[in-house]
N, CA, C, O and CB atoms as a CASP TS submission, in Angstrom:
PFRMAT TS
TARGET T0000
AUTHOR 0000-0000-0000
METHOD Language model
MODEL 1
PARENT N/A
ATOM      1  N   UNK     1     -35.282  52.493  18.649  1.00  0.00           N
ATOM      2  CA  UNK     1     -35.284  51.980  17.299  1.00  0.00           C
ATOM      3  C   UNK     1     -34.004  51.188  17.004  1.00  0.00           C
ATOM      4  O   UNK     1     -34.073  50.084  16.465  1.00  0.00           O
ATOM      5  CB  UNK     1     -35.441  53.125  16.308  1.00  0.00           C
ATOM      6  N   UNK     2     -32.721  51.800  17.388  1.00  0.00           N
ATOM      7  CA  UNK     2     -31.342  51.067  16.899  1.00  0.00           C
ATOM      8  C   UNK     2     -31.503  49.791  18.276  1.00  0.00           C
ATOM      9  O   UNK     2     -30.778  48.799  18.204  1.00  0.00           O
ATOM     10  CB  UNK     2     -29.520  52.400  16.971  1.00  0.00           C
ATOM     11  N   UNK     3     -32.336  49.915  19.286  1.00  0.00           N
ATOM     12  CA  UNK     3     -31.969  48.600  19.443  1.00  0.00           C
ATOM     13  C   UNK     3     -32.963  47.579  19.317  1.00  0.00           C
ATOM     14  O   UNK     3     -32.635  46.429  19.608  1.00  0.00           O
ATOM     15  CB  UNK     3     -31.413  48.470  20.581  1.00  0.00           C
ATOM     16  N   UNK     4     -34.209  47.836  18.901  1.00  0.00           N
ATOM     17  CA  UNK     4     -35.084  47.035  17.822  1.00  0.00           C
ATOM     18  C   UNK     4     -34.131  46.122  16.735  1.00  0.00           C
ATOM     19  O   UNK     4     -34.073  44.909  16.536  1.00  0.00           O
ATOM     20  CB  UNK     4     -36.031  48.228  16.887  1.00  0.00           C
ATOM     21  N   UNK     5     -33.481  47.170  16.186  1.00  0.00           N
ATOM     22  CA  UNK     5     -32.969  46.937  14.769  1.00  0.00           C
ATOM     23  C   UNK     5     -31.855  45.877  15.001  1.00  0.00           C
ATOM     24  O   UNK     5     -31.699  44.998  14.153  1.00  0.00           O
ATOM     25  CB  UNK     5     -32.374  48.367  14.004  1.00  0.00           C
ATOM     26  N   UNK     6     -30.588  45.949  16.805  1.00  0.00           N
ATOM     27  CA  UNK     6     -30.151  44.775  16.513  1.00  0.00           C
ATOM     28  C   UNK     6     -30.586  43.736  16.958  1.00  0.00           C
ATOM     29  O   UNK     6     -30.089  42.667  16.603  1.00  0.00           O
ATOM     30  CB  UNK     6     -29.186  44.710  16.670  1.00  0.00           C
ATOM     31  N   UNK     7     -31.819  43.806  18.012  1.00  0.00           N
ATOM     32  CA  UNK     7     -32.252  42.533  18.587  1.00  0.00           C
ATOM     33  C   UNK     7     -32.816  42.004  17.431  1.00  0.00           C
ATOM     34  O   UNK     7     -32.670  40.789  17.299  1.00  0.00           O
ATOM     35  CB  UNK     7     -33.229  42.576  19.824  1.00  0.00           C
ATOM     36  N   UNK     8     -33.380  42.555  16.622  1.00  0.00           N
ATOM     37  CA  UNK     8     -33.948  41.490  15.280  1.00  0.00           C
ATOM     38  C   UNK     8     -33.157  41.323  14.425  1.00  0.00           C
ATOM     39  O   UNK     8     -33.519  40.501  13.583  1.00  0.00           O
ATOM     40  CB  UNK     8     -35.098  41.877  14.434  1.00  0.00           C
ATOM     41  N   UNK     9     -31.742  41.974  14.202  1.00  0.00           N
ATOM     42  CA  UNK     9     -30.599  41.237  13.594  1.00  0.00           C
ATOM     43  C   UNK     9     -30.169  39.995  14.186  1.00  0.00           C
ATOM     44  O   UNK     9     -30.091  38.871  13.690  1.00  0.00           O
ATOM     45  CB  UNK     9     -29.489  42.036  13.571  1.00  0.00           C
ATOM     46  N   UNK    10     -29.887  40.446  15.420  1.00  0.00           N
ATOM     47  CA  UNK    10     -29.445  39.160  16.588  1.00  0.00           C
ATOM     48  C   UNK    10     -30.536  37.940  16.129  1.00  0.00           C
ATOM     49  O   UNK    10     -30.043  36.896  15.700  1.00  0.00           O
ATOM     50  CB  UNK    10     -29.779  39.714  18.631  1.00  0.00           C
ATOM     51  N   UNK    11     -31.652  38.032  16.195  1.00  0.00           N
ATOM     52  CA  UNK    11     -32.731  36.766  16.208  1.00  0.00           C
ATOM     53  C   UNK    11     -32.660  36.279  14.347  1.00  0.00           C
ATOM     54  O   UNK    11     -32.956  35.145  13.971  1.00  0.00           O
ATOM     55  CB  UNK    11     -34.760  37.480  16.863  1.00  0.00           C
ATOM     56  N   UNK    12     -32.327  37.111  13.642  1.00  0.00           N
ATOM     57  CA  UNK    12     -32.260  36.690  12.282  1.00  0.00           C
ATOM     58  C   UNK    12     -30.690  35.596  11.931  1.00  0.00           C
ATOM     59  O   UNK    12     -30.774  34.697  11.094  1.00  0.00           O
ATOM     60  CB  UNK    12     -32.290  38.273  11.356  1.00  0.00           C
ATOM     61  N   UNK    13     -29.293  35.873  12.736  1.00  0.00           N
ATOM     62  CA  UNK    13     -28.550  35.309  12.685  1.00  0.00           C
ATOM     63  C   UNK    13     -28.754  33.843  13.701  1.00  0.00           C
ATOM     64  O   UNK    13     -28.276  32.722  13.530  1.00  0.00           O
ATOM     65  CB  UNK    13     -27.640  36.213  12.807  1.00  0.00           C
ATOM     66  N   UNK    14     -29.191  34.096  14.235  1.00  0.00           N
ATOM     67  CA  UNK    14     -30.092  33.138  15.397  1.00  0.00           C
ATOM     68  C   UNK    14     -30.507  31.504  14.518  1.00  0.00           C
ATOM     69  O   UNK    14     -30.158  30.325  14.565  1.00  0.00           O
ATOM     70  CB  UNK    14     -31.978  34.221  15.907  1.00  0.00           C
ATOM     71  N   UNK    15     -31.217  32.160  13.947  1.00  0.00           N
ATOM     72  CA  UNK    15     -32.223  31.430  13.032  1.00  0.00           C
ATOM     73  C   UNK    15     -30.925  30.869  12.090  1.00  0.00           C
ATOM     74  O   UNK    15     -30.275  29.837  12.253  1.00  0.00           O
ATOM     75  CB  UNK    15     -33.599  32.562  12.140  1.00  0.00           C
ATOM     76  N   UNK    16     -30.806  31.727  11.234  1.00  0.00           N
ATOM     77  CA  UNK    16     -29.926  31.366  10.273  1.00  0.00           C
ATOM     78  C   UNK    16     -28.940  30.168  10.599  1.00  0.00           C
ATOM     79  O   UNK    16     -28.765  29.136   9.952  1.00  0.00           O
ATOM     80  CB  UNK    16     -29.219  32.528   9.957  1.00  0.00           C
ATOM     81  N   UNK    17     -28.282  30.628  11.899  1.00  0.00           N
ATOM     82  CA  UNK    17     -26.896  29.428  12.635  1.00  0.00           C
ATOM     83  C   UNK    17     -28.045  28.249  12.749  1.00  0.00           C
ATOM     84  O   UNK    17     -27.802  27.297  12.008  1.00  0.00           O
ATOM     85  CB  UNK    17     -25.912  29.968  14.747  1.00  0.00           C
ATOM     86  N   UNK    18     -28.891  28.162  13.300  1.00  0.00           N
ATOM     87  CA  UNK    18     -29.804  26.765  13.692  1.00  0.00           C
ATOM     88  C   UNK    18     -30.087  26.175  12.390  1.00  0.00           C
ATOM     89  O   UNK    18     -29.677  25.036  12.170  1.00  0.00           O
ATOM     90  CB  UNK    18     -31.363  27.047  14.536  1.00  0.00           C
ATOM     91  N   UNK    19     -30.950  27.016  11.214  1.00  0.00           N
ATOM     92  CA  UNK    19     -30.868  25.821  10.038  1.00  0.00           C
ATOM     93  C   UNK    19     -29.766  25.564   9.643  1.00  0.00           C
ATOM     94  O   UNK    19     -29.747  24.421   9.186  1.00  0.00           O
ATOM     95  CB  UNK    19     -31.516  26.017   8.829  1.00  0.00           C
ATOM     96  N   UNK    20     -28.337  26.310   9.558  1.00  0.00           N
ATOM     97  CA  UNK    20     -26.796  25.921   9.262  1.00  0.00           C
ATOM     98  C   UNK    20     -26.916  24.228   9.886  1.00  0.00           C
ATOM     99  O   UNK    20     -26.918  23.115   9.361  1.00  0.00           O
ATOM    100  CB  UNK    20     -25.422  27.155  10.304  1.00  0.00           C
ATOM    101  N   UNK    21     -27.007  24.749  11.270  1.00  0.00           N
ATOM    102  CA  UNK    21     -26.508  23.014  12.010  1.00  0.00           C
ATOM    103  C   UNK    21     -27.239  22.176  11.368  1.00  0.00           C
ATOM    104  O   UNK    21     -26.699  21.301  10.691  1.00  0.00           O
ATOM    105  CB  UNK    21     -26.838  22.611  13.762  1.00  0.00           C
ATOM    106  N   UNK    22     -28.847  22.298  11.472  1.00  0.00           N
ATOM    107  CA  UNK    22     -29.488  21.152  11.690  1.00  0.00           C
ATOM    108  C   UNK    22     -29.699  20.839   9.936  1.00  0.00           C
ATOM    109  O   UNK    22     -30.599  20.064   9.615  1.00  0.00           O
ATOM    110  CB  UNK    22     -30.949  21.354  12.786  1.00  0.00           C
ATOM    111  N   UNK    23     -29.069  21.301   9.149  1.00  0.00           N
ATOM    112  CA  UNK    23     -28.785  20.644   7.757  1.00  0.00           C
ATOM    113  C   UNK    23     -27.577  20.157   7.830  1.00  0.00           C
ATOM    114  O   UNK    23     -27.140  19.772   6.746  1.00  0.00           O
ATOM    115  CB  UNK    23     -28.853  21.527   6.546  1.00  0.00           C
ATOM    116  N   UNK    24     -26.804  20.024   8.832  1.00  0.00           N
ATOM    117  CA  UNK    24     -25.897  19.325   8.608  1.00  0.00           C
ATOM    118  C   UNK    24     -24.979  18.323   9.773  1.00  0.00           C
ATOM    119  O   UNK    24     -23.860  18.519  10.246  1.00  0.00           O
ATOM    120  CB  UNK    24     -25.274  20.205   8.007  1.00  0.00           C
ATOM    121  N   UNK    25     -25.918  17.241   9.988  1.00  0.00           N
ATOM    122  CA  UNK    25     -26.338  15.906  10.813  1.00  0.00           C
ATOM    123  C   UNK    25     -24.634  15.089  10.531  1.00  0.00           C
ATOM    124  O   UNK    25     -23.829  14.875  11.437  1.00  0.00           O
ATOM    125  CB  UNK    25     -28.110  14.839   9.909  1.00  0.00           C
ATOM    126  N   UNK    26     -24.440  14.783   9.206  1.00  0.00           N
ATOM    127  CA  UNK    26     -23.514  14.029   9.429  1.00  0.00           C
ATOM    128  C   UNK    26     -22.300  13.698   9.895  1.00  0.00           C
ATOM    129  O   UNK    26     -21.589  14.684  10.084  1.00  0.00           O
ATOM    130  CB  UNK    26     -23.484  13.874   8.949  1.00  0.00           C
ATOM    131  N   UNK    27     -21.752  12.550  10.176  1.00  0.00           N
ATOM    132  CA  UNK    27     -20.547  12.692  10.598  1.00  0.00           C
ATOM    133  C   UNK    27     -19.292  12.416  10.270  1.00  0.00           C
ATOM    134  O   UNK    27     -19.093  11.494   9.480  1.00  0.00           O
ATOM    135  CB  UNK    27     -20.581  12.383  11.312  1.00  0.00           C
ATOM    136  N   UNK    28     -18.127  13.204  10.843  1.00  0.00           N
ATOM    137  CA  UNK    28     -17.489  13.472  10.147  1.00  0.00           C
ATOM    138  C   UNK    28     -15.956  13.776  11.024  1.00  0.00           C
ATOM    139  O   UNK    28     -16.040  14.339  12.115  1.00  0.00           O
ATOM    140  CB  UNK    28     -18.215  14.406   9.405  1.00  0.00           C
ATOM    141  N   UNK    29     -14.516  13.357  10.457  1.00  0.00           N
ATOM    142  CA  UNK    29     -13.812  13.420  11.302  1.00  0.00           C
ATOM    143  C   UNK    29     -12.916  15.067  10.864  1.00  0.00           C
ATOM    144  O   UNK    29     -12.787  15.905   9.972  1.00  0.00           O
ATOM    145  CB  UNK    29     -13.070  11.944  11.375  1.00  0.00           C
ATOM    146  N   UNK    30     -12.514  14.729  12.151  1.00  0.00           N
ATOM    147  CA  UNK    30     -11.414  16.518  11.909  1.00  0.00           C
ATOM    148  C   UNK    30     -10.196  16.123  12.996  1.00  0.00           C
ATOM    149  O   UNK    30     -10.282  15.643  14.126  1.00  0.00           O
ATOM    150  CB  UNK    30     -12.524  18.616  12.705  1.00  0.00           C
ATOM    151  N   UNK    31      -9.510  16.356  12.528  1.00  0.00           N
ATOM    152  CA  UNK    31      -7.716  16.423  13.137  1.00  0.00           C
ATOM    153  C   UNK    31      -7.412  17.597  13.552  1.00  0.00           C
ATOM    154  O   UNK    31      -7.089  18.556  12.852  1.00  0.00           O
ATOM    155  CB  UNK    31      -6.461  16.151  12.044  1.00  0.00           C
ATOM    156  N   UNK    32      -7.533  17.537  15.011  1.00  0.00           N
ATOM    157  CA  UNK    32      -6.939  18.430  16.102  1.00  0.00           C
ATOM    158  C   UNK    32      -5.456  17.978  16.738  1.00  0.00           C
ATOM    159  O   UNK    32      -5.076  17.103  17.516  1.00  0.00           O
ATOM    160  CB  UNK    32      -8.020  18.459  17.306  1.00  0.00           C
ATOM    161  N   UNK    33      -4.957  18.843  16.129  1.00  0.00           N
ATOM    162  CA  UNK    33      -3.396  18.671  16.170  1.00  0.00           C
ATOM    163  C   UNK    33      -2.822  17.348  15.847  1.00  0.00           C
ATOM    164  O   UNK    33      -2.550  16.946  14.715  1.00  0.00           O
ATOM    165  CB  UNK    33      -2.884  18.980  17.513  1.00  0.00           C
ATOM    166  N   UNK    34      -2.619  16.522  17.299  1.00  0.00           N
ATOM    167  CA  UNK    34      -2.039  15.159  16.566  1.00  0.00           C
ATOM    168  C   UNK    34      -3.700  13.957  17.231  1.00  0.00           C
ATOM    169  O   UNK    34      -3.717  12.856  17.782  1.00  0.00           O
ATOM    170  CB  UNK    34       0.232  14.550  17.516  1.00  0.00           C
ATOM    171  N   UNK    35      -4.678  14.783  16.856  1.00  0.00           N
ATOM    172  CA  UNK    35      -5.643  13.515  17.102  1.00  0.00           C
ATOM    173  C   UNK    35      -6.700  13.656  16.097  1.00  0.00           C
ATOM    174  O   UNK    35      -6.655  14.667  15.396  1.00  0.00           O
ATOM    175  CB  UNK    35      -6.343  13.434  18.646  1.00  0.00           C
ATOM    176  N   UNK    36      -7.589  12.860  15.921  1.00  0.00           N
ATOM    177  CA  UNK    36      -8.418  12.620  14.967  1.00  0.00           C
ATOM    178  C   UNK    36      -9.542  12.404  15.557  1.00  0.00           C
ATOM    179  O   UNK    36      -9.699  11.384  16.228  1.00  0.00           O
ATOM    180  CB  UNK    36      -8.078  11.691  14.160  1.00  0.00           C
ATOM    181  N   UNK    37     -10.547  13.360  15.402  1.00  0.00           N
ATOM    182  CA  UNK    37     -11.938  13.383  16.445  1.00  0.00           C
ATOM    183  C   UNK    37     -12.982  13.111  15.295  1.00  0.00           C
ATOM    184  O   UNK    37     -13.004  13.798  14.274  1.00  0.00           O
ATOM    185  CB  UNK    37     -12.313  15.110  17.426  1.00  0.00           C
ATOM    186  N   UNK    38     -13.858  12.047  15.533  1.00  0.00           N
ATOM    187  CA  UNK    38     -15.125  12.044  14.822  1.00  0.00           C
ATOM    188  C   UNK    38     -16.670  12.686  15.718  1.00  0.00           C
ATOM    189  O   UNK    38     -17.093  12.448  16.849  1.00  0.00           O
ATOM    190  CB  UNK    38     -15.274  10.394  14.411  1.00  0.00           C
ATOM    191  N   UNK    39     -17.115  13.432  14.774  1.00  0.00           N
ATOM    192  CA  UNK    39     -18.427  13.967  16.023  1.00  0.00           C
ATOM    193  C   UNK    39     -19.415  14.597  14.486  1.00  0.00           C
ATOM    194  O   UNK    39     -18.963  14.617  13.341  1.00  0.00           O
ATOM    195  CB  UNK    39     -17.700  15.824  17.738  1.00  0.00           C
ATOM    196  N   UNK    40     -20.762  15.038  14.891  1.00  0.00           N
ATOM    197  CA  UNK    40     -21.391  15.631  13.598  1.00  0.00           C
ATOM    198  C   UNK    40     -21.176  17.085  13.227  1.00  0.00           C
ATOM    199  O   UNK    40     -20.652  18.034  13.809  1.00  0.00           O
ATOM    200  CB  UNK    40     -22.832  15.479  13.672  1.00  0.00           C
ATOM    201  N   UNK    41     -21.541  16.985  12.499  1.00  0.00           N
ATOM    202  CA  UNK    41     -20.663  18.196  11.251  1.00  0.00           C
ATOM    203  C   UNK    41     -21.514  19.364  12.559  1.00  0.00           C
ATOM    204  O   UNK    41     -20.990  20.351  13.076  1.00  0.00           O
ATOM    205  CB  UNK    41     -21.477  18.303   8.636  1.00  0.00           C
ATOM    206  N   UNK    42     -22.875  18.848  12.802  1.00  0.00           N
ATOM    207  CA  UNK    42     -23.541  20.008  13.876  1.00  0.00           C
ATOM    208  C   UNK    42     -22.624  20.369  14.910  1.00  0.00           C
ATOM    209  O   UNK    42     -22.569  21.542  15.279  1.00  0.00           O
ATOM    210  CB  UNK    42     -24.889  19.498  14.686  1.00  0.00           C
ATOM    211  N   UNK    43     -21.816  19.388  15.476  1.00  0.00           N
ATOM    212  CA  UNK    43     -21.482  19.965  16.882  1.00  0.00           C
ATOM    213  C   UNK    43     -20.034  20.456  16.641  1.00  0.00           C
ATOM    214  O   UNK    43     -19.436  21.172  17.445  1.00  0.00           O
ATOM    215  CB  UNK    43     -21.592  18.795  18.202  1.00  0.00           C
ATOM    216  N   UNK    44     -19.497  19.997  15.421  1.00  0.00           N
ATOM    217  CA  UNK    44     -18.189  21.251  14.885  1.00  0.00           C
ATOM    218  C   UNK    44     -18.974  22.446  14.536  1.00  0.00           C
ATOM    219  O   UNK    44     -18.508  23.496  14.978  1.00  0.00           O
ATOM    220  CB  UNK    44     -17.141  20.806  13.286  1.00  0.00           C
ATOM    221  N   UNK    45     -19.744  22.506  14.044  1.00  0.00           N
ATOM    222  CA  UNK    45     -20.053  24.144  13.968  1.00  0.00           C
ATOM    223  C   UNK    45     -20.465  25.256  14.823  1.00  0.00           C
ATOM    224  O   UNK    45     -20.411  26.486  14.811  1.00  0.00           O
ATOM    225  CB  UNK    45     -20.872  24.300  13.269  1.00  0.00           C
ATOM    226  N   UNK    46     -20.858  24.404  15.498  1.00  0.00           N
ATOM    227  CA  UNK    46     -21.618  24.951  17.224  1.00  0.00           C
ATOM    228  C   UNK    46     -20.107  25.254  17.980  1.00  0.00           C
ATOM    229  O   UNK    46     -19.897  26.262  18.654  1.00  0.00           O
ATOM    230  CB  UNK    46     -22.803  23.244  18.411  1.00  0.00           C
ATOM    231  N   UNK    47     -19.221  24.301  17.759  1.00  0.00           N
ATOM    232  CA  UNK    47     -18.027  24.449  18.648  1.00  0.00           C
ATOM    233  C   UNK    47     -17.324  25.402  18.021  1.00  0.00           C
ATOM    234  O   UNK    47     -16.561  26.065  18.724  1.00  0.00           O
ATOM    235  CB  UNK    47     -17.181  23.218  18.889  1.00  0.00           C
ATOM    236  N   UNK    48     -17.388  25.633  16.896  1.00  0.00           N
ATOM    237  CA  UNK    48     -16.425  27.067  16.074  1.00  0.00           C
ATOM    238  C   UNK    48     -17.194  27.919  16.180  1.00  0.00           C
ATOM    239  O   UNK    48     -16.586  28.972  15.985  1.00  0.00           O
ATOM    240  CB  UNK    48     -15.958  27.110  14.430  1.00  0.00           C
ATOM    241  N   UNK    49     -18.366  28.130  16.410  1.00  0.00           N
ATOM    242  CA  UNK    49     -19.382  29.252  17.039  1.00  0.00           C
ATOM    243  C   UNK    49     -19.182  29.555  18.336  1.00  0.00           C
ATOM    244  O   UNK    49     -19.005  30.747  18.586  1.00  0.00           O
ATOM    245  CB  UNK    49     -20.804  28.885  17.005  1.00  0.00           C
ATOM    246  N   UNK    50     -19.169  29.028  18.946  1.00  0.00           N
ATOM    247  CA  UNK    50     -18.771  29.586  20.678  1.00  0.00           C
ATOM    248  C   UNK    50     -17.518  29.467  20.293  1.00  0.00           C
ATOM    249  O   UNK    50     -17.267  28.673  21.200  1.00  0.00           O
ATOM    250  CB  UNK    50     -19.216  28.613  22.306  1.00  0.00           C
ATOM    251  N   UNK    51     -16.377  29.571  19.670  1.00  0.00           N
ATOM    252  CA  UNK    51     -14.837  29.578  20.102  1.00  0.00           C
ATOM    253  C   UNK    51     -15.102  31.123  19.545  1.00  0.00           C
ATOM    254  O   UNK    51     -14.948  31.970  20.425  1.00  0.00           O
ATOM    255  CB  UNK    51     -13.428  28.312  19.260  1.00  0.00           C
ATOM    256  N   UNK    52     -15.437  31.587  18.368  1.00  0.00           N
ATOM    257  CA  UNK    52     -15.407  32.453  17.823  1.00  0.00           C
ATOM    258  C   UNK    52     -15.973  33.569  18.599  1.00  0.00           C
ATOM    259  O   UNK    52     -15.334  34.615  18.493  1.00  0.00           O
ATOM    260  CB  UNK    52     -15.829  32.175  16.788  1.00  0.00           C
ATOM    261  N   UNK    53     -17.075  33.605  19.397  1.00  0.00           N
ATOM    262  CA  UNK    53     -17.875  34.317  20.175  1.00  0.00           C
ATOM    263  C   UNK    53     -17.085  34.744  21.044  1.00  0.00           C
ATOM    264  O   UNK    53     -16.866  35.949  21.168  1.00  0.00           O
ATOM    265  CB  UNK    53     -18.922  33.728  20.673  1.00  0.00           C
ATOM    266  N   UNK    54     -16.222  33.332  22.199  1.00  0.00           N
ATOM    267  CA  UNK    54     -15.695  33.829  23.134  1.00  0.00           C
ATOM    268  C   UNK    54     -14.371  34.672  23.090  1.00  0.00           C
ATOM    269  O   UNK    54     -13.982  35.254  24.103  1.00  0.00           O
ATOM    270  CB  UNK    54     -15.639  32.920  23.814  1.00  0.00           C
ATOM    271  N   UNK    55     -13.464  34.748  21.526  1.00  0.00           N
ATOM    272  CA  UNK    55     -12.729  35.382  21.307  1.00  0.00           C
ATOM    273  C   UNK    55     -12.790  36.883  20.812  1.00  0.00           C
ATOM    274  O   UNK    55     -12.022  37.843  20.759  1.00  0.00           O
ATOM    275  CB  UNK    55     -12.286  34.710  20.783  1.00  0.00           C
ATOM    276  N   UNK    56     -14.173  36.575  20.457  1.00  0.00           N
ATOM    277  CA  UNK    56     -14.896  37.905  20.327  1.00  0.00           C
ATOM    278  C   UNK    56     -14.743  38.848  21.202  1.00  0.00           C
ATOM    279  O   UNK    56     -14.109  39.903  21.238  1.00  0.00           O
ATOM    280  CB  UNK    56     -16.138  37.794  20.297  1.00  0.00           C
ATOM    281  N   UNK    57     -15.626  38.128  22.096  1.00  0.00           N
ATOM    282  CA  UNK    57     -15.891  38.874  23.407  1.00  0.00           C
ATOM    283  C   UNK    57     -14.481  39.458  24.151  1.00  0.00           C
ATOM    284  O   UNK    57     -14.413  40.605  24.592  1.00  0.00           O
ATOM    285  CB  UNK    57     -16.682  37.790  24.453  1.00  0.00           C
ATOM    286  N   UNK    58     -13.471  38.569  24.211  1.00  0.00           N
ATOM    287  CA  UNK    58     -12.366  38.779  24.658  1.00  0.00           C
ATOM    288  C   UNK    58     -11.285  39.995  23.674  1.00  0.00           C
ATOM    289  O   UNK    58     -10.321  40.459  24.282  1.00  0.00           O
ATOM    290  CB  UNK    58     -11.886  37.325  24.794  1.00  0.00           C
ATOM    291  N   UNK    59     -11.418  40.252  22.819  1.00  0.00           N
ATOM    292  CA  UNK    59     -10.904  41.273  21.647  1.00  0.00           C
ATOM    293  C   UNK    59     -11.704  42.376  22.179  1.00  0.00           C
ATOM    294  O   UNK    59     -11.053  43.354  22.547  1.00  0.00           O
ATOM    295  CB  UNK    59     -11.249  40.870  19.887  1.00  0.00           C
ATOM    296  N   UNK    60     -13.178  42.438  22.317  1.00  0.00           N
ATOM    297  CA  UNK    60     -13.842  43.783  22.403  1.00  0.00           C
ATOM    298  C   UNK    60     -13.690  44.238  23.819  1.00  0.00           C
ATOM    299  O   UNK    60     -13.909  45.435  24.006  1.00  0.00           O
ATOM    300  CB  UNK    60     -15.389  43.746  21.983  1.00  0.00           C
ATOM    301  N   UNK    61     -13.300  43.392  25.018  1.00  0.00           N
ATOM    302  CA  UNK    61     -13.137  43.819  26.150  1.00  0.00           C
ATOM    303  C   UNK    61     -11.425  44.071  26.030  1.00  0.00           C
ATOM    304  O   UNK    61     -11.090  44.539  27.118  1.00  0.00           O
ATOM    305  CB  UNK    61     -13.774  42.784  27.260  1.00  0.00           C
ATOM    306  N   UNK    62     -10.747  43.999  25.526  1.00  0.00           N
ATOM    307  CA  UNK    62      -9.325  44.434  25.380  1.00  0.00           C
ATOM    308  C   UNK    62      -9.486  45.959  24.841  1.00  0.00           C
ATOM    309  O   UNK    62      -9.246  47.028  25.401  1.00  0.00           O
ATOM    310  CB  UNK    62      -8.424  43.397  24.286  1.00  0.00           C
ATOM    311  N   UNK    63     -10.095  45.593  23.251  1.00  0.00           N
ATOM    312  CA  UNK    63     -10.465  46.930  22.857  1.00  0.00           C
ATOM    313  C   UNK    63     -11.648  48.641  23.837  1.00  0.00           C
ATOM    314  O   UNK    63     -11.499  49.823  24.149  1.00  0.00           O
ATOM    315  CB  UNK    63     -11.192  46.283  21.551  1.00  0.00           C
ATOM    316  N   UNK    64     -12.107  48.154  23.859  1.00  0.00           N
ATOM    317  CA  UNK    64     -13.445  48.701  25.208  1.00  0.00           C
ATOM    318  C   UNK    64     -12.990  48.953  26.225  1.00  0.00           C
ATOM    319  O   UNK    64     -13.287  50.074  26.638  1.00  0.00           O
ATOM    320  CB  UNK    64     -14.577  47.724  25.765  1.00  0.00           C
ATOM    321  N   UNK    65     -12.317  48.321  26.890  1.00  0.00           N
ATOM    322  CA  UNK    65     -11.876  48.331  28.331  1.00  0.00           C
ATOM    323  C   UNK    65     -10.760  48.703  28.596  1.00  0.00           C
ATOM    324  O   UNK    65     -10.566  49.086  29.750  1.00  0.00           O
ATOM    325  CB  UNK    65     -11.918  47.265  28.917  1.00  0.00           C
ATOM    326  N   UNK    66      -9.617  48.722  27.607  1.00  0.00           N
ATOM    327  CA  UNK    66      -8.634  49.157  27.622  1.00  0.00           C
ATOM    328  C   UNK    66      -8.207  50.967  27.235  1.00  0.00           C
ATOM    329  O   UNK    66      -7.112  51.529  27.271  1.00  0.00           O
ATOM    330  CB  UNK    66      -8.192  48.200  26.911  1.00  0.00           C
ATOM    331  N   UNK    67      -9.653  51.530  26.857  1.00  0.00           N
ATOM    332  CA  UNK    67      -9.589  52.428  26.760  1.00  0.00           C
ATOM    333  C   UNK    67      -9.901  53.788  27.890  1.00  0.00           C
ATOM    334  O   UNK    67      -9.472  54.929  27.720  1.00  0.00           O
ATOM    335  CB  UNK    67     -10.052  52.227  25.878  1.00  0.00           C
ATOM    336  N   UNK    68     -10.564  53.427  28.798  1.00  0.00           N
ATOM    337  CA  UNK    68     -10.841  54.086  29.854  1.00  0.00           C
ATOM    338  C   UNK    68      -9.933  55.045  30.444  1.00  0.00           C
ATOM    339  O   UNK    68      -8.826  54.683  30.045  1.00  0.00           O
ATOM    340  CB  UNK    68     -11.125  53.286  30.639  1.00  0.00           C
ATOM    341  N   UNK    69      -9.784  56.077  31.179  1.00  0.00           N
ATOM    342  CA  UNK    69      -8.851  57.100  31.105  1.00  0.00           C
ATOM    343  C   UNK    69      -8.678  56.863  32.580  1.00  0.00           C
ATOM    344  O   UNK    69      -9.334  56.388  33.507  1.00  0.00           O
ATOM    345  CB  UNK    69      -9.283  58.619  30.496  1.00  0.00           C
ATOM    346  N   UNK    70      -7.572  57.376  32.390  1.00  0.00           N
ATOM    347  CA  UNK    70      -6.900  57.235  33.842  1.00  0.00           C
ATOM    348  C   UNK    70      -7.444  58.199  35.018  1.00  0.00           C
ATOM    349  O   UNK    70      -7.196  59.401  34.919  1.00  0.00           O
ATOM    350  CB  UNK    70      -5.312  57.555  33.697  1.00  0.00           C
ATOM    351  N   UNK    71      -8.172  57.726  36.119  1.00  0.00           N
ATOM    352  CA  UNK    71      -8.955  58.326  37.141  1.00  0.00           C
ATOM    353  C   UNK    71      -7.920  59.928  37.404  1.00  0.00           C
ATOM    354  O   UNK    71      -6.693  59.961  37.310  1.00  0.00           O
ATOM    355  CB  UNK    71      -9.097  57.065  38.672  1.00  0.00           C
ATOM    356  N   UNK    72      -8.798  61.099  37.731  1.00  0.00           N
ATOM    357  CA  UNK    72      -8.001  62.575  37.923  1.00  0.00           C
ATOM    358  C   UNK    72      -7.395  62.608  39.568  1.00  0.00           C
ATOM    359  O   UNK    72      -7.647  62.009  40.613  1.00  0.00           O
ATOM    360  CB  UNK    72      -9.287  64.093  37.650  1.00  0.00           C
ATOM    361  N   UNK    73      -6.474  63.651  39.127  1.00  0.00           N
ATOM    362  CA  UNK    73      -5.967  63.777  40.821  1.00  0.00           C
ATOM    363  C   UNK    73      -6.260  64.859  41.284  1.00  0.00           C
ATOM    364  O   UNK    73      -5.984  65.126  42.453  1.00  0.00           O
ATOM    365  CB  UNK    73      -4.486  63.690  41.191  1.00  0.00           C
TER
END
């Protein structure tokens, strides 16, 4: 049941991120440090979506993994 409950959370945020992008086509510039990138508002959001994910991932394997106990003697 709890993992019913997040695979259809997972597919509801799913959904949700895809109409986010695809309402928002235009384009548009953003200043990364000392440069000025034009691209659509879609593929900045997609790109702060996977940055966010992969830092994710990288926090919960620090947290998670760093907890494991030290093998017995």
């Amino acid at each position: 049941m709890k993992h019913k409950l997040k695979l259809g959370l997972a597919g509801v945020l799913a959904v949700l991120m895809i109409v986010l992008v695809l309402q928002n086509t235009e384009v548009v510039q953003t200043r990364l440090l000392f440069m000025t990138v034009e691209m659509p508002r879609a593929a900045l959001l997609l790109v702060t979506l996977l940055v966010g994910v992969v830092i994710g991932m990288i926090v919960a394997a620090r947290i998670f993994g760093g907890a494991k106990a030290p093998p017995a003697q």
